[in-house]
N, C-alpha and C positions, 0 to 999 in steps of 0.2 A: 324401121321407124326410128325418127330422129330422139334423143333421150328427153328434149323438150313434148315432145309430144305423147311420149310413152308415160311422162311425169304426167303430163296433164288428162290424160283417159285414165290412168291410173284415180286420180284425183276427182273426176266427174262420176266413174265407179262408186268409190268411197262415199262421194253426197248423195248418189240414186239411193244406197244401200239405207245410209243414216233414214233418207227423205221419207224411205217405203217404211223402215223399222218405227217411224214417228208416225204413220198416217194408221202403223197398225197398234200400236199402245194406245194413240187417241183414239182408235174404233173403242179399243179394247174398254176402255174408261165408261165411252159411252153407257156400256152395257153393264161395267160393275162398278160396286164404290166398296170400299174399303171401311174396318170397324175393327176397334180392339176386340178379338176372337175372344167369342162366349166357349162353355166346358163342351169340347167336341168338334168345334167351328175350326173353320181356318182365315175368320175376318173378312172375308171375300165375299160381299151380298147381292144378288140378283133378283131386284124386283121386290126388295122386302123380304127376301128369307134368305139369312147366314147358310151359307151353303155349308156341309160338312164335315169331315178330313174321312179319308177312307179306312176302312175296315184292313187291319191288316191282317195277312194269309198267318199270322201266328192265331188268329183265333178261328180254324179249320175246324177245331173241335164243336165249336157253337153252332157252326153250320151244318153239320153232320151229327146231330145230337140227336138221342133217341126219342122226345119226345116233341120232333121238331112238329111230325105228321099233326098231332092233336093239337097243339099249338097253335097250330096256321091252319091248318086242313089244307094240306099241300095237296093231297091228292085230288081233292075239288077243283084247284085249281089247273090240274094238267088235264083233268076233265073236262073242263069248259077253254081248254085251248082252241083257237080257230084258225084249226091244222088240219090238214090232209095226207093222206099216206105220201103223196108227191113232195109237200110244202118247205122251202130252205127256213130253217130258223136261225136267226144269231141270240144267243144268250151271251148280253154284252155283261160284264163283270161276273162270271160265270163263276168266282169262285172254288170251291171246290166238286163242281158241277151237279152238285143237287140236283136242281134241273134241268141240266144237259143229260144226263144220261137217264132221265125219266121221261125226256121227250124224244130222246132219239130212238127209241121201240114206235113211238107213236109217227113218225116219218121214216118208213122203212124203205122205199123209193125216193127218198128225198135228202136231206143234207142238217147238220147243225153244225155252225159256225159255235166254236167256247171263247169268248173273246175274253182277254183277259192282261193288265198291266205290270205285272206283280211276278218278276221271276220264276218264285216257286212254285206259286199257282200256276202258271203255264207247265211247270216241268209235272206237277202234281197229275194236272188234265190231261196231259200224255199219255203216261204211264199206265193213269185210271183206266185209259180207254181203248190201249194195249190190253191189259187185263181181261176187259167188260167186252173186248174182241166187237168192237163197233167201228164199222169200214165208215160208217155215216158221220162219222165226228170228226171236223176238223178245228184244232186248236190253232188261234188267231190271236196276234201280239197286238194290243190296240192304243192306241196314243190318248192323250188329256183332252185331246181338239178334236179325234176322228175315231171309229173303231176300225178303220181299215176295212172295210166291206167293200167289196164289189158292188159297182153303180147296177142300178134297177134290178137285183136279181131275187131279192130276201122277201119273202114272205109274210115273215111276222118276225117281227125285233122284241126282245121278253129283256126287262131290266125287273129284278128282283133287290127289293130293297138298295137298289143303286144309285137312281136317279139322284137323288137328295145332295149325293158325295161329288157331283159331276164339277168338275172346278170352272170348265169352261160350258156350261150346257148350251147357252147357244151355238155355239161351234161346232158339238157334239149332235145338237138335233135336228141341224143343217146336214150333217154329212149322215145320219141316219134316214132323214127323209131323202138324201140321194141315192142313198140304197136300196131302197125299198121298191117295190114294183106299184105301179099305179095303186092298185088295190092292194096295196100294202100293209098292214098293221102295225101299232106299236101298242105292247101290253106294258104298264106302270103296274107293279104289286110292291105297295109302302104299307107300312103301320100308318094306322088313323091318325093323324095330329087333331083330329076334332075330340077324339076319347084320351079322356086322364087317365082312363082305367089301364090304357094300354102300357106295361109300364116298362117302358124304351124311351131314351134319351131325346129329350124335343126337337131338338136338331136332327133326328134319324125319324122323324117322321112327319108325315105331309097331307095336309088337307086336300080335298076333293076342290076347293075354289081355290088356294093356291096351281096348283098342277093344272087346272084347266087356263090359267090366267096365263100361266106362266110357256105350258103349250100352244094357244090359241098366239100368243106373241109370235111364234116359231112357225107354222102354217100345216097346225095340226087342229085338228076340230075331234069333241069326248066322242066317239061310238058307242061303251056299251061302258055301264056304270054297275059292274056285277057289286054288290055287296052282300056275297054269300061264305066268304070267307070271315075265320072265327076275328082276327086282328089287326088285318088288312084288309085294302082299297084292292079293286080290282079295276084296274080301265081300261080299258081298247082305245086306240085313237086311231083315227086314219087321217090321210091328207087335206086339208083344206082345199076345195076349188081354189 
């Protein structure tokens, strides 16, 4: 190839890349708008809610706290999982696996995905699950835009006090619903935004009409609207037609 020409595919590279990087910042726009970040926030708003900043793996402790059970009444909530002994689950921001390794006795034939961004929390969920000698748990490195799941395979997707922190949730519940099997589930467990009582930072929690607005955009429709837990939302979604 002549240097003129090697110059100029060179150069037509260079504008495809610019062209594509522009058409995807302008998506991006579409979908959020920007705002001097409230205490918690990261200024990045989707649909009317300041979306979060996430929990860091330095407060391990909080999640692991002894009186987390009465608190929340975690265990109700693995109770009314819509799991099967067969069932794959991903626990996307897992954490320190609170509930990964309380739902992986409950798919004993089946599989949990611990998805998770956060270094130490990945090496944390390893090690745990070394220990807790569970063949069923696989720990998964998941990105801002995807959790990296394998298309149609996942059962039920469980986000624990997650969603809220998701920087890009559209993105996020695009490649969630591609993981997911037809009959696929996603479970939302947030703190009330509708109760003052509840007393967690307002940014870390979320209304039953936001999360339905804000899903129903995304091509998820509410399934089941458990409100049996003591200071959380409890919701199932599955896929819209």
């Amino acid at each position: 190839m002549s240097p003129f020409k090697l110059l100029f595919s060179s150069l037509i590279a260079v504008l495809l890349t610019a062209s594509c990087a522009a058409q995807t910042s302008e998506k991006e726009g579409q979908n959020y708008a920007t705002k001097t970040p409230a205490s918690g926030g990261i200024g990045k708003v989707y649909m009317g809610r300041e979306i979060a900043g996430i929990m860091d793996f330095q407060g391990k402790a909080w999640l692991e706290r002894s009186s987390r059970e009465n608190e929340e009444n975690t265990g109700l909530a693995i109770t009314n999982l819509p799991v099967q002994a067969n069932s794959v689950v991903a626990d996307i921001g897992a954490g320190s696996g609170f509930y990964t390794f309380r739902i992986a006795p409950k798919v004993p034939q089946g599989k949990v995905y611990a998805v998770e961004i956060q270094d130490e929390a990945i090496a944390f969920l390893k090690d745990r699950s070394r220990e807790l000698s569970f063949s069923n748990v696989e720990t998964l490195r998941g990105g801002v835009k995807s959790p990296n799941l394998p298309s149609n395979a996942i059962d039920l997707v469980i986000m624990v006090d997650v969603y809220h922190e998701l920087e890009y949730p559209v993105e996020m519940l695009a490649s969630i619903r591609e993981s997911l099997k037809p009959d696929g589930k996603l479970l939302l467990i947030e703190y009330r935004g509708e109760d003052p009582a509840v007393a967690i930072r307002p940014l870390h929690k979320m209304t039953v009409e936001q999360l339905k607005k804000e899903l129903s955009a995304n091509g998820f429709r509410l399934a089941q609207n458990g409100q049996f837990m003591n200071i959380q939302h409890f919701l199932v979604f599955e896929k819209a037609d």
